[in-house]
SEMAR-22811 format. One line per 5 residues: number of its first residue (from 1); their letters; for each residue x, y, z of N, C-alpha, C, O. Coordinates in steps of 0.02 Angstrom, whole numbers. Example, Ala and Ser with C-alpha at 12.3 -4.5 7.8 and 13.67 -1.06 7.14 Angstrom:
REM SEMAR-22811
1> AS> 660/-284/390/615/-225/390/660/-165/390/712/-166/423; 642/-112/354/684/-53/357/645/2/394/670/57/402
***
This chain:
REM SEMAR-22811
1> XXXXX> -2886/-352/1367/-2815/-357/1350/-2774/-358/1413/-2781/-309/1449; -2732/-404/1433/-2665/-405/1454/-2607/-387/1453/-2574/-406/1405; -2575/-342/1505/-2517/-293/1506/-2466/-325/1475/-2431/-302/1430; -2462/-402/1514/-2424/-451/1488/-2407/-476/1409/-2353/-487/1381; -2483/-482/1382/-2479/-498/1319/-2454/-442/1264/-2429/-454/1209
6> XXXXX> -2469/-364/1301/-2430/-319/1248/-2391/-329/1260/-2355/-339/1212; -2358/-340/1331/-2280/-331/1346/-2240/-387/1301/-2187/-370/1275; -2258/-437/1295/-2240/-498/1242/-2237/-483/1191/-2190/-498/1153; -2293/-444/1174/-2304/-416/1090/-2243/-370/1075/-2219/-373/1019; -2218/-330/1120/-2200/-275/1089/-2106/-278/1113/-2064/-239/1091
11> XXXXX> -2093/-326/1156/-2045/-369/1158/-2020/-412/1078/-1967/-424/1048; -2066/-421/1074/-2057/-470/1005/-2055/-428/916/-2034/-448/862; -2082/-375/933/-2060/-306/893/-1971/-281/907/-1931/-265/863; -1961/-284/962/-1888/-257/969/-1852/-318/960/-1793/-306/948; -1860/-357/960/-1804/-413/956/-1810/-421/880/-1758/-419/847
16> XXXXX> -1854/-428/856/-1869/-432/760/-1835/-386/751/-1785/-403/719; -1836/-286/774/-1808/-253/728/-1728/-254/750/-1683/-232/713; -1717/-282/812/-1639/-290/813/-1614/-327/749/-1594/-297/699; -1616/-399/757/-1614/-450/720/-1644/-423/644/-1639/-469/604; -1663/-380/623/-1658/-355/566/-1600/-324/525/-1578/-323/468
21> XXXXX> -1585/-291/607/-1539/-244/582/-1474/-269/583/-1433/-249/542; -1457/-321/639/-1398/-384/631/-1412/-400/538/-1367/-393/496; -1458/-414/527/-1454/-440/443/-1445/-398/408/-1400/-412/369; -1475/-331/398/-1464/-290/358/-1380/-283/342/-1348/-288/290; -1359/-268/413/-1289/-258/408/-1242/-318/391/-1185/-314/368
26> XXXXX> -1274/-372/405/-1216/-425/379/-1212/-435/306/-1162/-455/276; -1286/-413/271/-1306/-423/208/-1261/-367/165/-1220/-383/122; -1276/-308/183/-1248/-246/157/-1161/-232/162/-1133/-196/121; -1130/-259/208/-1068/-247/232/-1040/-298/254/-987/-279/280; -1049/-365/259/-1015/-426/255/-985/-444/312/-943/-488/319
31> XXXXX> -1023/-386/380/-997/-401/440/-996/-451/487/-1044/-488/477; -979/-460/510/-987/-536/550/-1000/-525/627/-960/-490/658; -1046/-549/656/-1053/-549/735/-1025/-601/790/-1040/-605/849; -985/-637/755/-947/-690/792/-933/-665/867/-945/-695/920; -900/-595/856/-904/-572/935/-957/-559/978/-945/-576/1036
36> XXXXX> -1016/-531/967/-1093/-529/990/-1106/-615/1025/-1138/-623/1077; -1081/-664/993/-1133/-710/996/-1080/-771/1050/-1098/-827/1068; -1003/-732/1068/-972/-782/1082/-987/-812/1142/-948/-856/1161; -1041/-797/1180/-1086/-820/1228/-1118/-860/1234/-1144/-872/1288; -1127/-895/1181/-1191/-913/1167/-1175/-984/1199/-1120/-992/1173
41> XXXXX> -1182/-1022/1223/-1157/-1111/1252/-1173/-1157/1202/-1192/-1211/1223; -1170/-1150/1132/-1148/-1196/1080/-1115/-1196/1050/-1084/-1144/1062; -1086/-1226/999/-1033/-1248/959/-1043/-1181/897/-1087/-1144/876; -964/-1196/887/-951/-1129/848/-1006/-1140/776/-1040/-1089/765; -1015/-1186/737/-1040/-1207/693/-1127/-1175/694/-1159/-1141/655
46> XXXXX> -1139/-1199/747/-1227/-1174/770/-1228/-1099/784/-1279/-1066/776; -1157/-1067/809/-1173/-981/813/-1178/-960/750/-1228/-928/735; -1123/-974/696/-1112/-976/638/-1208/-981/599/-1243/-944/564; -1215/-1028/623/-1293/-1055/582/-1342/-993/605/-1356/-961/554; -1362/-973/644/-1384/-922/698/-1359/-866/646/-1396/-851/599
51> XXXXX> -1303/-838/651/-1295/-796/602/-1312/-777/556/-1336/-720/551; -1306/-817/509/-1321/-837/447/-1401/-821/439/-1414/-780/395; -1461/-850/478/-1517/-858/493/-1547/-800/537/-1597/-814/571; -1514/-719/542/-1541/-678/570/-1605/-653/530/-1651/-634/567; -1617/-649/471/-1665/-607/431/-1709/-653/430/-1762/-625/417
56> XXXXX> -1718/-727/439/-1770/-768/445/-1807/-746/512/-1867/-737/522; -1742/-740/564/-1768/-736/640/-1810/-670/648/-1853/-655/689; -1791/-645/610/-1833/-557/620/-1923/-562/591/-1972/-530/610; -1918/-615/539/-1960/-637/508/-2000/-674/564/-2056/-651/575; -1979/-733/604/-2019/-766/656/-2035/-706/714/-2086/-702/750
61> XXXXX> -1994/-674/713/-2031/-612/775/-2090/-595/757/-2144/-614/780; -2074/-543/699/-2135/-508/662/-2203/-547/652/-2259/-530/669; -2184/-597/624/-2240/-674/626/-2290/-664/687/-2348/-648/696; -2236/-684/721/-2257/-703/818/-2307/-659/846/-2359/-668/878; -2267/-597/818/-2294/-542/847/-2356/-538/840/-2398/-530/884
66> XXXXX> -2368/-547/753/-2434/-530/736/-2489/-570/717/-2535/-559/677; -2474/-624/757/-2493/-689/776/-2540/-671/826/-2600/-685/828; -2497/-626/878/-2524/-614/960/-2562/-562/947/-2616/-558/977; -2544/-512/901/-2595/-458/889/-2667/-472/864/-2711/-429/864; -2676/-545/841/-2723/-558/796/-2751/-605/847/-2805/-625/825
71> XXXXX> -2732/-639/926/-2759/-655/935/-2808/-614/991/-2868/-621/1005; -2769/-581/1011/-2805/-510/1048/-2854/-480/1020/-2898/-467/1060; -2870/-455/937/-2907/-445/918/-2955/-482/915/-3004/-447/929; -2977/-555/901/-3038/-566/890/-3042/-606/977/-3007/-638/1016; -3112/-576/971/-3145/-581/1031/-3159/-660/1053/-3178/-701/1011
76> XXXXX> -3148/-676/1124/-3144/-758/1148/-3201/-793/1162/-3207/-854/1166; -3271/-720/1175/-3332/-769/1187/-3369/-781/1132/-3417/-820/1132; -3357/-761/1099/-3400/-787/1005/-3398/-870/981/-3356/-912/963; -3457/-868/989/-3480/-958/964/-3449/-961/902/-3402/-999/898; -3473/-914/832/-3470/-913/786/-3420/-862/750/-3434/-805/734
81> XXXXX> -3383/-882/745/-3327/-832/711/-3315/-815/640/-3275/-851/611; -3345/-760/604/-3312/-772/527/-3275/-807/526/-3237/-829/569; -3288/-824/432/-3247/-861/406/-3157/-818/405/-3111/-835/441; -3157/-781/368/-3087/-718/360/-3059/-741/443/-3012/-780/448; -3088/-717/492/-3045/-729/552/-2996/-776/542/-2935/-764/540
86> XXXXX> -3037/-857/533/-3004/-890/548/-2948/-917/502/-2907/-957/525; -2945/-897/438/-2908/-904/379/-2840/-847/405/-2779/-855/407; -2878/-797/422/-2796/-757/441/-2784/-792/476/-2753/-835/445; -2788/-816/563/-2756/-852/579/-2720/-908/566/-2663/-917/589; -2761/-966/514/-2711/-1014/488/-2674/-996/435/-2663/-1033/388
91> XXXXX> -2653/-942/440/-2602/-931/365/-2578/-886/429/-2520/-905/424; -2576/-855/469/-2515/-834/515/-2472/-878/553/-2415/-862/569; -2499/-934/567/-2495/-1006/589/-2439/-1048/565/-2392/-1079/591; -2466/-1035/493/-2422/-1079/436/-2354/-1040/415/-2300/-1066/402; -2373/-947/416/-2316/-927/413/-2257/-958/457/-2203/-983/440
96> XXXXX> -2290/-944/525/-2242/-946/582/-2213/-1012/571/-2154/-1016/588; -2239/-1066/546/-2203/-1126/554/-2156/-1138/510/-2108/-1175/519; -2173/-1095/446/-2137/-1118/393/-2087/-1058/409/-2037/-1093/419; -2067/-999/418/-2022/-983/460/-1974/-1022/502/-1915/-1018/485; -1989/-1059/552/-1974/-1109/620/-1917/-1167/545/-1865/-1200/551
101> XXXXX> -1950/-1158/503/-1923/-1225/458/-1863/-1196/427/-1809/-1224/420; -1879/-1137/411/-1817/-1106/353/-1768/-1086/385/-1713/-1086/356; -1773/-1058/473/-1735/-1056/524/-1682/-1116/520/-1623/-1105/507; -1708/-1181/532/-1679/-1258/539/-1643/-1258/487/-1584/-1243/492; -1678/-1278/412/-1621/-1260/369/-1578/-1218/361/-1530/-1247/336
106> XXXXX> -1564/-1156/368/-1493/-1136/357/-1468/-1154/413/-1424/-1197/409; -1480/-1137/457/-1425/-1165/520/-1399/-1248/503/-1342/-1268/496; -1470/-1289/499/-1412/-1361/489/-1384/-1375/417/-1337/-1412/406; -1414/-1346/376/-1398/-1374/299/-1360/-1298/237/-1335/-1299/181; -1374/-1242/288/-1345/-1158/247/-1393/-1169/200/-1373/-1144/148
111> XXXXX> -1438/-1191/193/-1500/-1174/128/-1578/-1171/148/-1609/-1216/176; -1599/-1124/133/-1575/-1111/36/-1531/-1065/31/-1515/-1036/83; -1498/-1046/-33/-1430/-1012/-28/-1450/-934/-18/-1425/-895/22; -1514/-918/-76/-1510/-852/-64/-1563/-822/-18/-1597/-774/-34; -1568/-855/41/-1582/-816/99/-1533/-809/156/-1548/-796/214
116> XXXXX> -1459/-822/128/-1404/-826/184/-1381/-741/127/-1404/-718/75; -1330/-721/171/-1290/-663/166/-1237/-696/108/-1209/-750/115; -1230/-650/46/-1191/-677/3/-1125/-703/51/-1129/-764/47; -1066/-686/94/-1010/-688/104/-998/-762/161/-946/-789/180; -1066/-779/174/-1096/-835/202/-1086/-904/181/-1064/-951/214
121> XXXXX> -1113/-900/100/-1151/-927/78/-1107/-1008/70/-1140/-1059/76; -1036/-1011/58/-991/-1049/65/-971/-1092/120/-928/-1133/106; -990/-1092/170/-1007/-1102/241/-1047/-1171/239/-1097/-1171/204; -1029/-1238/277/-1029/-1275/287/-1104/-1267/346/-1109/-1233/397; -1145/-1305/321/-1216/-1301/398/-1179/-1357/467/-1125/-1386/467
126> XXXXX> -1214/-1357/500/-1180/-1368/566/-1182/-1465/554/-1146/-1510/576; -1239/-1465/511/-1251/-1543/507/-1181/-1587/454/-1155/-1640/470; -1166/-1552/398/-1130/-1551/366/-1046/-1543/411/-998/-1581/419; -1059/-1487/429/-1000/-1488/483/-954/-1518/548/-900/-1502/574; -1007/-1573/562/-999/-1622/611/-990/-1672/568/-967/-1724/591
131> XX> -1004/-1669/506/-965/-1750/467/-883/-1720/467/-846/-1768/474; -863/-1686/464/-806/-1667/469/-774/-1685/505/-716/-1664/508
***
């Protein structure tokens, strides 16, 4: 194991449970981070999308994470690898991507509706928002 690769791993634990807790609270209390994010060097529309898309992002951490945990675990000189190994991996795989996807949609399109924050949900996606 690699200092590096925990250090990645466990990097990617704190940024998930931030970004959790950005959602929890936008979900629960209808708060808005417009100020947190006014940094960010894109268009107001894409911070907006970003927003909206925190509880997915906590979701691609956690993914990521345990993506990297799983690849640390199984060992690199094995010819022959169970079958189970490699099935967790392609279904951590597929999580992570299909994550990466549901990310894209709300930010460009706000859907699907009910994985945005109810007070959200009215909100124009960034793709929609540039026909404007």
């Amino acid at each position: 194991m690699n200092i590096v690769d925990l250090l990645g791993i466990a990097l990617l634990a704190l940024v998930g449970t931030v970004f959790l807790r950005f959602a929890r609270r936008s979900w629960r209390e209808g708060f808005s981070f417009a100020h947190r994010l006014r940094l960010m060097p894109v268009t107001d529309g894409y911070k907006a999308g970003v927003e909206r898309a925190f509880g997915v992002q906590a979701a691609f951490c956690y993914l990521l994470g345990t993506l990297g945990v799983a690849e640390l675990a199984i060992p690199s000189g094995k010819h022959s690898a169970p079958v189970w190994e490699g099935v967790v991996l392609a279904a951590l795989i597929v999580s992570v991507l299909l994550s990466i996807a549901l990310m894209l949609t709300i930010i460009w399109f706000n859907r699907p509706r009910f994985l945005v924050p109810p007070h959200m949900r009215d909100q124009h996606g960034t793709v929609s928002f540039r026909r404007r």
